[in-house]
N, C-alpha and C positions, 0 to 999 in steps of 0.2 A: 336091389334095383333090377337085377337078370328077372325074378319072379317076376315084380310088378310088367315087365316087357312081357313074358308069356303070354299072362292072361289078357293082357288088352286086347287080343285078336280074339281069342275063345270068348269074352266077355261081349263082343261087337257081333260075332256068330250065334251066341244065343238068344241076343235080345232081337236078331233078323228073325230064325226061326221061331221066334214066339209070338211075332209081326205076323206072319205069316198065315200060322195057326189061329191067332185071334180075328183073322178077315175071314177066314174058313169057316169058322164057329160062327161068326156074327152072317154069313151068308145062308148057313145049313138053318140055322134056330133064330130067327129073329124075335122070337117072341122072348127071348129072356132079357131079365133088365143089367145083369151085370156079368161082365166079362171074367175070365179066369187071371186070380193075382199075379203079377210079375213077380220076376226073381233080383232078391236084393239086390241094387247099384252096390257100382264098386265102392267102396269109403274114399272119404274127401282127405285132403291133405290136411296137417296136422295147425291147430290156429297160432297164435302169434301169443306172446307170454303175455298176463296181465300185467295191469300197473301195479306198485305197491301198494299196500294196505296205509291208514293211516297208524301212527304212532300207538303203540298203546298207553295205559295209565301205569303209572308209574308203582311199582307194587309195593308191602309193605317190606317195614325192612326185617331184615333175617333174626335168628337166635343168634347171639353173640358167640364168636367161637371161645374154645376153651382155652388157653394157655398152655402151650406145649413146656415139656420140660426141658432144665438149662441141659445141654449138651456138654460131654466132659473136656476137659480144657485141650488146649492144642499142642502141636509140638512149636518147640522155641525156635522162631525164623532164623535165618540165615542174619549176620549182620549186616545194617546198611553200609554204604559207601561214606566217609568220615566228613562231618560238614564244615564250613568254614570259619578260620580261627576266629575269635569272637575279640572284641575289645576289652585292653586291659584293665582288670579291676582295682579296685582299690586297693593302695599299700595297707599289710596286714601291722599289725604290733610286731616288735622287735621279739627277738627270741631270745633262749638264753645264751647268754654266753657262754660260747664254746672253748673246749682247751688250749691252752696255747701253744702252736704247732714248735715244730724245729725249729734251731736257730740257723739260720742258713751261713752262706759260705760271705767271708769277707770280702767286701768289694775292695775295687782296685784305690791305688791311692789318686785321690783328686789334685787338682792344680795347686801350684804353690802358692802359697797366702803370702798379703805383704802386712807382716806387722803390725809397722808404724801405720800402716794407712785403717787397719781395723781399729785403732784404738784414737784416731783423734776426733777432735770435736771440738771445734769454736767458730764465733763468729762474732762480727761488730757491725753493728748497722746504726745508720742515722736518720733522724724526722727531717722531709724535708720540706716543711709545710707553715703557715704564720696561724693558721685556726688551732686555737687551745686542743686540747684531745678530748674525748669526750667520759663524763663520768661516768664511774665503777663499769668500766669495762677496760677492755685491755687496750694498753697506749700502742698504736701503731709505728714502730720505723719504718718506713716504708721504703728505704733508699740503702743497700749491702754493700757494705766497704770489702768486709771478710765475712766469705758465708761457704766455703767450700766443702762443706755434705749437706748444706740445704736445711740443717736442723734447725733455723731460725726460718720462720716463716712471713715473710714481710706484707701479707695481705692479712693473714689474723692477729698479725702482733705477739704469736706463743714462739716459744722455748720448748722444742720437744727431746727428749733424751733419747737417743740410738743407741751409746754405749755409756753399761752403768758404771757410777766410778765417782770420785769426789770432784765438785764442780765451784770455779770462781765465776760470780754475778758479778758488775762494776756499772753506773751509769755517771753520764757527768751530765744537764740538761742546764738549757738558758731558760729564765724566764723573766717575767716582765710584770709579773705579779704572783700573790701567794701563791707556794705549790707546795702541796703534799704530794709524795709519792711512794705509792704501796710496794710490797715486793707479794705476789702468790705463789704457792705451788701447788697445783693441784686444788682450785678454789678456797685455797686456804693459808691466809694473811701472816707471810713468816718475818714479816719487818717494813715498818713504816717510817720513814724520811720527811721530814717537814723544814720549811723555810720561809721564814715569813720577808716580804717585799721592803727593805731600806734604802735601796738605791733604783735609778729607773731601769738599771737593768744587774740580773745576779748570777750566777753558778750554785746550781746547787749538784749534790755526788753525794752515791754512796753506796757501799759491798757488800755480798756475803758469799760464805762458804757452805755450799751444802750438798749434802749426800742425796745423788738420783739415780733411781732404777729405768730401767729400761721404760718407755711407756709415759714415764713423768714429762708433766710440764711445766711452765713456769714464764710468768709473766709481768709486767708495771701496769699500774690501773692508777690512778688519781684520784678525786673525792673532788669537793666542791671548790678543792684550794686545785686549781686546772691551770695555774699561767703558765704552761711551757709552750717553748716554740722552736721554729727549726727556721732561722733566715740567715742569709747570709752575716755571717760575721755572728753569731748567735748559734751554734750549732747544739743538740740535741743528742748523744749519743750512750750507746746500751751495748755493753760487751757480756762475753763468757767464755769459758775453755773449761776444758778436761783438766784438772790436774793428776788425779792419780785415777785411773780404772781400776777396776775391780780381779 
């Protein structure tokens, strides 16, 4: 920028005295037809950028490059951070059984037992109902005179054994028509009672003795010969007890 300043005065003093001279010459020789050339103008300022080109065409495409070779393997990262416990899977199969450890140390002595109260068992209950009971299934007493550990069960009609040991059955029942009456233990028919109808009203009864385990049951079931009843003045009733435990 200082240079281009310079010359514009020296550039504006030349082309005076070359003014000057060329009046001179064209006064002295008229006869010539052309003057003496100027001295180059100064250069114009620089022009302004073109627009872009259009697009070109799209060229073809290249040689495929070649496949470098695999690189040798890495070193083994650091480990990550531990993720979260997952849900439990499926129980595997049992394993073998293991040896059998120590026998450990005696525990202290427990509370004093009562006897007499481990080893009884009885009960007597009565039907208190006028509808026949129903066939091969078990006769309900539904109504407990004596039933004090519950081993009689007045909604199923069974006899369940708590403690094993030798047991007295007894029934004494009114009816009013034929009745057979089963005795079971254990779905399985250990003596049959039958009475057939001579008066308009009868007593029929009858016992047994038998050995139950823990777990046994024992029940009255009827058959087609059904006349028992439980009414007033007519009563229905089905005893048992322990006699000797085990």
């Amino acid at each position: 920028m200082i240079v281009k300043n310079v010359w514009e005065p020296v550039g504006l003093g030349l082309a005076l005295l070359l003014l000057a001279l060329e009046t001179t010459v064209t006064g002295n020789a008229s006869h010539s037809c052309y003057g003496t050339p100027g001295l180059p103008g100064t250069p114009g300022m620089p022009g302004k950028d073109g627009r872009d080109g259009l697009k070109g065409v799209k060229g073809e495409p290249g040689i495929p490059a070649i496949p470098g070779t695999r690189g040798p393997k890495g070193k083994k990262g650091e480990p990550g951070s531990p993720g979260l416990q997952g849900k439990t899977g499926p129980m595997g199969p049992s394993g073998i059984r293991g040896e059998p450890g120590e026998q450990g140390q005696p525990g202290g002595p427990g509370m004093a037992g009562n006897y007499k109260q481990k080893h009884q068992s009885a009960f007597s209950v009565v039907r208190q109902t006028g509808q026949y009971p129903d066939k091969n299934a078990p006769v309900v007493f539904n109504h407990a005179i004596t039933n004090p550990t519950q081993d009689y069960n007045t909604t199923s009609g069974k006899f369940t054994c708590r403690v094993p040991g030798l047991y007295y059955f007894v029934f004494h029942t009114s009816q009013i028509a034929n009745l057979c009456v089963n005795m079971y233990k254990n779905r399985q028919k250990v003596a049959s009672f039958c009475d057939h109808m001579s008066n308009s009203k009868q007593v029929s009864s009858g016992g047994l003795l038998l050995r139950m385990d823990a777990g046994h049951q024992l029940w009255l079931a009827v058959n087609d010969y059904n006349g028992m009843v439980g009414i007033a003045g007519s009563d229905s009733v089905f005893s048992g007890f322990l006699v000797f435990p085990d």
